[in-house]
PyMOL Python script that loads the backbone (N, CA, C, O; Angstrom):
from pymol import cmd

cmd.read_pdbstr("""\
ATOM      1  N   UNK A   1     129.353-110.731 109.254  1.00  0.00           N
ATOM      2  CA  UNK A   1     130.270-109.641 109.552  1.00  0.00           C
ATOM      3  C   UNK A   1     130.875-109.150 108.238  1.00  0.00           C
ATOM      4  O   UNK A   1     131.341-110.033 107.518  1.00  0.00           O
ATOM      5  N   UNK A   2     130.944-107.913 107.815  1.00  0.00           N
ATOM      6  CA  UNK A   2     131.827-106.940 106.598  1.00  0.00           C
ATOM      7  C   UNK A   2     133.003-107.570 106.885  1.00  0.00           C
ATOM      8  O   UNK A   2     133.267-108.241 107.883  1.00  0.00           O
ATOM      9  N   UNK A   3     133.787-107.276 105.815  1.00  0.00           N
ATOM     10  CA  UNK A   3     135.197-107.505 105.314  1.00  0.00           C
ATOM     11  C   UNK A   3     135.773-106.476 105.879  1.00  0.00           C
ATOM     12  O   UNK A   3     135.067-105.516 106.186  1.00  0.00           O
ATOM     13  N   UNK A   4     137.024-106.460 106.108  1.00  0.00           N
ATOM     14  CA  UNK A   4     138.090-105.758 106.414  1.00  0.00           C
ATOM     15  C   UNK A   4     139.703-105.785 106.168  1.00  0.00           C
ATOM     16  O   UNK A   4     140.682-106.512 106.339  1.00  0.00           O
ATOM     17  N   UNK A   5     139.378-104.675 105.722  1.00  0.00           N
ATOM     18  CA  UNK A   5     141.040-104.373 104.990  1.00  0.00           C
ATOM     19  C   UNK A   5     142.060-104.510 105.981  1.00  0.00           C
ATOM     20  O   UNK A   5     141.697-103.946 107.013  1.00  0.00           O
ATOM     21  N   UNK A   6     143.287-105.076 106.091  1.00  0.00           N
ATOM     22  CA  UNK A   6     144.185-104.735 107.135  1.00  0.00           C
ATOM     23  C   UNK A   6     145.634-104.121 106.586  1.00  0.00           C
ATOM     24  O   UNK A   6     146.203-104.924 105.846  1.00  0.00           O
ATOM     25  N   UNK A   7     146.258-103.036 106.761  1.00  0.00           N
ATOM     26  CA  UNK A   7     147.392-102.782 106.155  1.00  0.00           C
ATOM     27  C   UNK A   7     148.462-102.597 107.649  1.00  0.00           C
ATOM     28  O   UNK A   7     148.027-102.523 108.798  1.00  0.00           O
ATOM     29  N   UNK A   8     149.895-102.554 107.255  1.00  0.00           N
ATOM     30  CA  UNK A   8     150.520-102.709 108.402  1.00  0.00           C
ATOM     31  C   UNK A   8     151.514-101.098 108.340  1.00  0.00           C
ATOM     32  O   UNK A   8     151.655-100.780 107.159  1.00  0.00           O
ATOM     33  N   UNK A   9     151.916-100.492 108.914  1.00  0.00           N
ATOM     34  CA  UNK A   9     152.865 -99.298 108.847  1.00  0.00           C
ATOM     35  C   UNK A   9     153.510 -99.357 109.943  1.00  0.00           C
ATOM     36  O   UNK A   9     153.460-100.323 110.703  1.00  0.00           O
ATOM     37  N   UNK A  10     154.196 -98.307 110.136  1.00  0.00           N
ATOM     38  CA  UNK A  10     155.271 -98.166 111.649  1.00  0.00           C
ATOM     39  C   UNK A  10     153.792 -96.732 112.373  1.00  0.00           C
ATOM     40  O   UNK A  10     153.029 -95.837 112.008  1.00  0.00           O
ATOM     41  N   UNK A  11     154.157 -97.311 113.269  1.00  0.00           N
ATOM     42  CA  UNK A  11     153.217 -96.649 114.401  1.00  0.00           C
ATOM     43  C   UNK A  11     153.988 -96.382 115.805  1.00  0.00           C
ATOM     44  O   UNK A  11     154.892 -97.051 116.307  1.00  0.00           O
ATOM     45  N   UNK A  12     153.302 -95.089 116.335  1.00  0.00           N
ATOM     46  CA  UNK A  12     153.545 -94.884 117.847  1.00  0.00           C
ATOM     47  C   UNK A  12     152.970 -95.920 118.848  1.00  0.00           C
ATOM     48  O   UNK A  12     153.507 -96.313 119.883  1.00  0.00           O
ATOM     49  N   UNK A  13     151.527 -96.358 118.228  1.00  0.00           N
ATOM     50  CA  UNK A  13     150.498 -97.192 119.069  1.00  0.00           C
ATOM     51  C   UNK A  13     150.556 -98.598 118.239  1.00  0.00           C
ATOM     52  O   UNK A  13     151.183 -98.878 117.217  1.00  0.00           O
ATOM     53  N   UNK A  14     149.541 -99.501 119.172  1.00  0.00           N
ATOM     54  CA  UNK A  14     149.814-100.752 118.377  1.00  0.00           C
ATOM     55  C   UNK A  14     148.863-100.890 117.296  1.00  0.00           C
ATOM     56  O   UNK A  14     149.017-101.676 116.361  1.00  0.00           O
ATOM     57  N   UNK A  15     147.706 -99.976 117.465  1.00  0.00           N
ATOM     58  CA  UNK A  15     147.058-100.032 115.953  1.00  0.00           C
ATOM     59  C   UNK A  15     145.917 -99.440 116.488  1.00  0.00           C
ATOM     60  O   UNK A  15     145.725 -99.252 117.689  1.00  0.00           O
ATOM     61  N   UNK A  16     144.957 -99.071 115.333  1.00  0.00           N
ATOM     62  CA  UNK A  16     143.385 -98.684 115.547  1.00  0.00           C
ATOM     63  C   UNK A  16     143.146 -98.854 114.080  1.00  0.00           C
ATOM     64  O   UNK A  16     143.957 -99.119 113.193  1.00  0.00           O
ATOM     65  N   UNK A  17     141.802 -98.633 114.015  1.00  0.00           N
ATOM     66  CA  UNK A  17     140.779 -99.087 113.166  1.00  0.00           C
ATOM     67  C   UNK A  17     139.882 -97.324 112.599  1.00  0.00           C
ATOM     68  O   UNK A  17     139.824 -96.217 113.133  1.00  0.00           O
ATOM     69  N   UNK A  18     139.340 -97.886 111.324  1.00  0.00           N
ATOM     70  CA  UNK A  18     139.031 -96.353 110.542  1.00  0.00           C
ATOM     71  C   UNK A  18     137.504 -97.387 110.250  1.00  0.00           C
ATOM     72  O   UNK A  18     137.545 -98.142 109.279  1.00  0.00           O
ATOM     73  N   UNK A  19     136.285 -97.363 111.077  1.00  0.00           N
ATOM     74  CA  UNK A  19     134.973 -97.998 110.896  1.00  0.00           C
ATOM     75  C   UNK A  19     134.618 -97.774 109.393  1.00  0.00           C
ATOM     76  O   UNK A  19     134.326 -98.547 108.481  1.00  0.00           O
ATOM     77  N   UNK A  20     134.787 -96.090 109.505  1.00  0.00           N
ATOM     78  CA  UNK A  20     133.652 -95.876 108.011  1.00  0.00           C
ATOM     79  C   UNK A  20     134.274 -96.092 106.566  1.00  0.00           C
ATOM     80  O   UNK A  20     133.810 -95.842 105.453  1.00  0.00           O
ATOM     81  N   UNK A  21     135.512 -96.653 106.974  1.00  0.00           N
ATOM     82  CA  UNK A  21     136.450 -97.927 105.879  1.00  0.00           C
ATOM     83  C   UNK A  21     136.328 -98.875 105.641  1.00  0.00           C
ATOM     84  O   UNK A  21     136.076 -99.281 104.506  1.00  0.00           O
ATOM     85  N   UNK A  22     136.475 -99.600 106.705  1.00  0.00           N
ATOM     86  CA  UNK A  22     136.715-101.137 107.344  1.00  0.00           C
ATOM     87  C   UNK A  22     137.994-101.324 106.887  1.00  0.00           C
ATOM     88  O   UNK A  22     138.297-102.177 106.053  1.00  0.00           O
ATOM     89  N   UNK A  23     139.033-100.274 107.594  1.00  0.00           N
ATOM     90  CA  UNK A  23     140.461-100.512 107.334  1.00  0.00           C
ATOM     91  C   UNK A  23     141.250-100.535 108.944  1.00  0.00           C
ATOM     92  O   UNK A  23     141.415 -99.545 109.656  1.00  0.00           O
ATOM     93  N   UNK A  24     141.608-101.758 109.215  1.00  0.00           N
ATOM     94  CA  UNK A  24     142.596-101.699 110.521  1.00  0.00           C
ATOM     95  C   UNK A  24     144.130-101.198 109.864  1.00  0.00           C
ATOM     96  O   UNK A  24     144.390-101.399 108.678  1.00  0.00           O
ATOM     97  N   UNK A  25     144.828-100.709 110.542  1.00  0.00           N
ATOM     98  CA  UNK A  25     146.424-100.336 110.499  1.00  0.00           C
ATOM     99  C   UNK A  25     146.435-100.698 112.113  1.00  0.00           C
ATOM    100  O   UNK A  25     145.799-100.420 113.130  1.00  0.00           O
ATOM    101  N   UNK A  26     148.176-101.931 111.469  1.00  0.00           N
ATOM    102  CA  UNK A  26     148.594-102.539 112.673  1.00  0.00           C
ATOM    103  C   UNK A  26     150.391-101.792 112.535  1.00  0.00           C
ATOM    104  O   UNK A  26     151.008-101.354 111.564  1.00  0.00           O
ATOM    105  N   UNK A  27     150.746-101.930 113.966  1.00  0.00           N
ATOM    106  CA  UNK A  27     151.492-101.738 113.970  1.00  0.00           C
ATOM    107  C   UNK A  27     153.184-102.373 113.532  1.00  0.00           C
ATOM    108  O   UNK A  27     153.955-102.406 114.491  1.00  0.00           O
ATOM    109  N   UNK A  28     153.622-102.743 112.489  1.00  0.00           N
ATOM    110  CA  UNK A  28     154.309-103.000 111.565  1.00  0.00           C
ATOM    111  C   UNK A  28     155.393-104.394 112.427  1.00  0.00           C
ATOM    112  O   UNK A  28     155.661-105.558 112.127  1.00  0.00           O
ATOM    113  N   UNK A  29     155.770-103.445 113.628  1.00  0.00           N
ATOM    114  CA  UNK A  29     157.082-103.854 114.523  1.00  0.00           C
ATOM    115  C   UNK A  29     156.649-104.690 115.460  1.00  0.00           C
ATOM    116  O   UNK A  29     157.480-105.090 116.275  1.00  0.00           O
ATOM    117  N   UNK A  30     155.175-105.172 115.569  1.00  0.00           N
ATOM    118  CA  UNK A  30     154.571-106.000 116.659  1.00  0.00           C
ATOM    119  C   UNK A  30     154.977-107.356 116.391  1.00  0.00           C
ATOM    120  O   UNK A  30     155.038-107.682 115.206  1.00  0.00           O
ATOM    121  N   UNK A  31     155.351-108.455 117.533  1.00  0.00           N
ATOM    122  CA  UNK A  31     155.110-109.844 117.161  1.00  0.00           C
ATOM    123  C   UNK A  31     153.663-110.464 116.410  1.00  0.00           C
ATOM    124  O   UNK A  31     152.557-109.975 116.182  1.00  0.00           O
ATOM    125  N   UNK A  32     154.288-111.778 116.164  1.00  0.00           N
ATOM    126  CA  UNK A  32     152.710-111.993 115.304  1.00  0.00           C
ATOM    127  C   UNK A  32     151.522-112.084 116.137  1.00  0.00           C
ATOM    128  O   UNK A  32     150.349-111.844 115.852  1.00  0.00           O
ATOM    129  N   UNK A  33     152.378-112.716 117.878  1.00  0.00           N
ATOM    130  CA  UNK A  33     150.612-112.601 118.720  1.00  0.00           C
ATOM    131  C   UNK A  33     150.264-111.612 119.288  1.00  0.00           C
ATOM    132  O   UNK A  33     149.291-111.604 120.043  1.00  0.00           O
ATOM    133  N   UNK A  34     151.230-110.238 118.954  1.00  0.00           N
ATOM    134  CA  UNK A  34     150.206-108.993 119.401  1.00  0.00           C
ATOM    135  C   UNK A  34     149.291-108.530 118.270  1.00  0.00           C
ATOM    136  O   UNK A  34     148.164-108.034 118.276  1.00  0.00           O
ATOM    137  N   UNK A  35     150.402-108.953 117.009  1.00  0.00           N
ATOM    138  CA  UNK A  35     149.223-108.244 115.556  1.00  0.00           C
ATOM    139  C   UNK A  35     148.324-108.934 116.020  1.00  0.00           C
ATOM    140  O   UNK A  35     147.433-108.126 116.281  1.00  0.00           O
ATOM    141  N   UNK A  36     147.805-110.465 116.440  1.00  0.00           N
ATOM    142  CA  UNK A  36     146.830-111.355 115.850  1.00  0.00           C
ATOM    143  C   UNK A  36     145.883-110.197 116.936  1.00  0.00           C
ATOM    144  O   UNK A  36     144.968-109.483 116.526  1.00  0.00           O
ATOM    145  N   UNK A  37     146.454-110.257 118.573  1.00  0.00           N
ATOM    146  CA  UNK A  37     145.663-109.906 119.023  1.00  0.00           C
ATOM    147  C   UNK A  37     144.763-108.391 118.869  1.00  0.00           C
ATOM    148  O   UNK A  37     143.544-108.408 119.039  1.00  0.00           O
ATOM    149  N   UNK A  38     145.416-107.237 118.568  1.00  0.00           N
ATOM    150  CA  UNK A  38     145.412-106.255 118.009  1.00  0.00           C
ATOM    151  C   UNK A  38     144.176-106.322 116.655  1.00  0.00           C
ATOM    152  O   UNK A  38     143.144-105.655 116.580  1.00  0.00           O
ATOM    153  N   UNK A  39     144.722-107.407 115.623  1.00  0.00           N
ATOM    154  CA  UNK A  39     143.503-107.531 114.645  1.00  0.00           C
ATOM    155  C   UNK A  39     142.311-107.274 114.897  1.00  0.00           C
ATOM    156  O   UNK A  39     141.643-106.322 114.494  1.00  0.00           O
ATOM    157  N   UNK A  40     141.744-108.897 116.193  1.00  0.00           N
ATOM    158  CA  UNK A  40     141.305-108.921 116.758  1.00  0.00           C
ATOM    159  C   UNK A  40     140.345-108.087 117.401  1.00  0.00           C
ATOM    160  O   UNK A  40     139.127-108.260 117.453  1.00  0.00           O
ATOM    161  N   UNK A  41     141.067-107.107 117.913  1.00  0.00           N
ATOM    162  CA  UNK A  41     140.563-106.278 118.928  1.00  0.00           C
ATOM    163  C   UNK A  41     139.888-105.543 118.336  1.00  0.00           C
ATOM    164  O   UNK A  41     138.698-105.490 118.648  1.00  0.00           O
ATOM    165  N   UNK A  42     140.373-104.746 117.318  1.00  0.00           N
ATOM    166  CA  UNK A  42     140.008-103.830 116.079  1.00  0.00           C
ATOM    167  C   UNK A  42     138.987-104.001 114.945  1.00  0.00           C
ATOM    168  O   UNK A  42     138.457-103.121 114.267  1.00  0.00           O
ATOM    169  N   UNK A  43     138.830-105.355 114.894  1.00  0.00           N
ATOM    170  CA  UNK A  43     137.502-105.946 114.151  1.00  0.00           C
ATOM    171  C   UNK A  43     136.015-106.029 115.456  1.00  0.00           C
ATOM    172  O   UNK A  43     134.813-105.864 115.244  1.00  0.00           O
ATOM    173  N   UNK A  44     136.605-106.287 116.523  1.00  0.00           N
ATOM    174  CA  UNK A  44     135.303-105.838 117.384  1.00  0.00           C
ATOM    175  C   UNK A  44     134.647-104.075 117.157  1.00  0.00           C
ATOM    176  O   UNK A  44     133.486-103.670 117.114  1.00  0.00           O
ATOM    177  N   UNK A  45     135.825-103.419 117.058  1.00  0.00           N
ATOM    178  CA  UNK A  45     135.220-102.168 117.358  1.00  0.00           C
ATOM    179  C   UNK A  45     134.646-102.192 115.448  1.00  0.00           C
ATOM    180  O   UNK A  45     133.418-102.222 115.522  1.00  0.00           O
ATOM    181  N   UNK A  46     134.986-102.190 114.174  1.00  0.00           N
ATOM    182  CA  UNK A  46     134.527-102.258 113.212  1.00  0.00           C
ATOM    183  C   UNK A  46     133.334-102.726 113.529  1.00  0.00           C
ATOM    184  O   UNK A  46     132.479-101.865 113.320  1.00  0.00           O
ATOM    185  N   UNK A  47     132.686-104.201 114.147  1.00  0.00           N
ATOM    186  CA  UNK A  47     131.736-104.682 113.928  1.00  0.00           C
ATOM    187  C   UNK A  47     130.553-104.274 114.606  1.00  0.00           C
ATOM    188  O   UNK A  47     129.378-104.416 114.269  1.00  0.00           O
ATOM    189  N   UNK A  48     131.161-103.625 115.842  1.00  0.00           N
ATOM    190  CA  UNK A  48     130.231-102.264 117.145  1.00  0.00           C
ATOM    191  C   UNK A  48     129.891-101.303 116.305  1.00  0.00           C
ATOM    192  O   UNK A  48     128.872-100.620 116.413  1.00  0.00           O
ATOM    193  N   UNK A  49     130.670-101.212 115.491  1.00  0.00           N
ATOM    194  CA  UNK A  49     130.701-100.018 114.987  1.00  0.00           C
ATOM    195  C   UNK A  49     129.004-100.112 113.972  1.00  0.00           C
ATOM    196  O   UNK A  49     127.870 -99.731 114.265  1.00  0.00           O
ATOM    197  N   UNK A  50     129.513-100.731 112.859  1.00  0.00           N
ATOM    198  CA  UNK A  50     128.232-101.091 111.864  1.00  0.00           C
ATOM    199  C   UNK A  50     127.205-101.355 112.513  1.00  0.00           C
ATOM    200  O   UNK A  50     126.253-100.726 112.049  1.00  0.00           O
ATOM    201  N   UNK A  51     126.872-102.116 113.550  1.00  0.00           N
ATOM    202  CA  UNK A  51     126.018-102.243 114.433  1.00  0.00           C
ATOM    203  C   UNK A  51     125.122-101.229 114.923  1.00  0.00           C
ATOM    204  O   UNK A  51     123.892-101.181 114.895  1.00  0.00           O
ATOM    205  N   UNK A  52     125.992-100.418 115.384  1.00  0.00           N
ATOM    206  CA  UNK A  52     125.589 -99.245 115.738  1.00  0.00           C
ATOM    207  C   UNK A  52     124.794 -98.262 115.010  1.00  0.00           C
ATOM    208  O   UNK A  52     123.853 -97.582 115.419  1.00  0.00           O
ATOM    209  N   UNK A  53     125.332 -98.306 113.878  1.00  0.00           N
ATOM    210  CA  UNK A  53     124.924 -97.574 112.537  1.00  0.00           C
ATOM    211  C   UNK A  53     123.952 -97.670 112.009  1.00  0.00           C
ATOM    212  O   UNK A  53     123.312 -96.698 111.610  1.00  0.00           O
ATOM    213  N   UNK A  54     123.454 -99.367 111.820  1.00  0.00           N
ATOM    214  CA  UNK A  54     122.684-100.076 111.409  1.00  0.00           C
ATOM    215  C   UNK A  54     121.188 -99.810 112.190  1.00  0.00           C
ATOM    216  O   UNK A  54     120.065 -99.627 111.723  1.00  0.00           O
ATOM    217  N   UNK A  55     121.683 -99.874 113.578  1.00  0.00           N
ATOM    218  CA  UNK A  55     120.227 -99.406 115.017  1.00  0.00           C
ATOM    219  C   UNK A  55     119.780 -98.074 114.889  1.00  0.00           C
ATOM    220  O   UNK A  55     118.758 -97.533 115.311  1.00  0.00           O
ATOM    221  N   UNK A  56     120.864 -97.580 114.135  1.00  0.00           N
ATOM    222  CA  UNK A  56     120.439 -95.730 114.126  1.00  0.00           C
ATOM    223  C   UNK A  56     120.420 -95.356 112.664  1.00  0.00           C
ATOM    224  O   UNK A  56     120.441 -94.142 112.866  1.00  0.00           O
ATOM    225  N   UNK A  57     120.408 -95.406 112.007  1.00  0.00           N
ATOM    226  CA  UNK A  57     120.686 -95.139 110.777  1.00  0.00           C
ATOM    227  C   UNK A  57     119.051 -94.915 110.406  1.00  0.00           C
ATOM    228  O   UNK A  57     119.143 -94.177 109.425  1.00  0.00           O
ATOM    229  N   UNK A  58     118.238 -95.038 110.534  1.00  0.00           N
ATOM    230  CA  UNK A  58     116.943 -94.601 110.298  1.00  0.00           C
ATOM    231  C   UNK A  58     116.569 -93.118 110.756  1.00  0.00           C
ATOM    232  O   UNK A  58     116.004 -92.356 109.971  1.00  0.00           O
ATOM    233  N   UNK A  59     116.964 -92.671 112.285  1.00  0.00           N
ATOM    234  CA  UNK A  59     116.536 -91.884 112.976  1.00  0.00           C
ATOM    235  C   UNK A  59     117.258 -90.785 112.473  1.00  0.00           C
ATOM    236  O   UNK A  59     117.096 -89.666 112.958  1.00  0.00           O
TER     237      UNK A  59
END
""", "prot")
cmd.dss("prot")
cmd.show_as("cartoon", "prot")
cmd.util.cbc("prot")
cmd.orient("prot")
């Protein structure tokens, strides 16, 4: 799996992810087990993501 950057700011939402970075932004004001979970969540879609890219990226 790629590396990923994580930076934290104040947010409306609890976070999303920028794939063609590999930069998550979490939401600053979250406890630590929503960041963890949030991280989490956000490195799946990064790793769907490349995946994805990777299956198509020829065509």
């Amino acid at each position: 799996m790629e590396e990923a950057k994580v930076d934290f700011a104040k947010l409306d939402d609890d976070g999303y992810c920028l794939p063609d970075i590999s930069l998550i932004v979490v939401n600053q004001d979250l406890d630590i087990n929503r960041r963890e979970y949030v991280i989490m969540y956000e490195l799946a879609h990064i790793h769907q993501s490349s995946e994805l890219y990777q299956a198509t990226k020829q065509t």
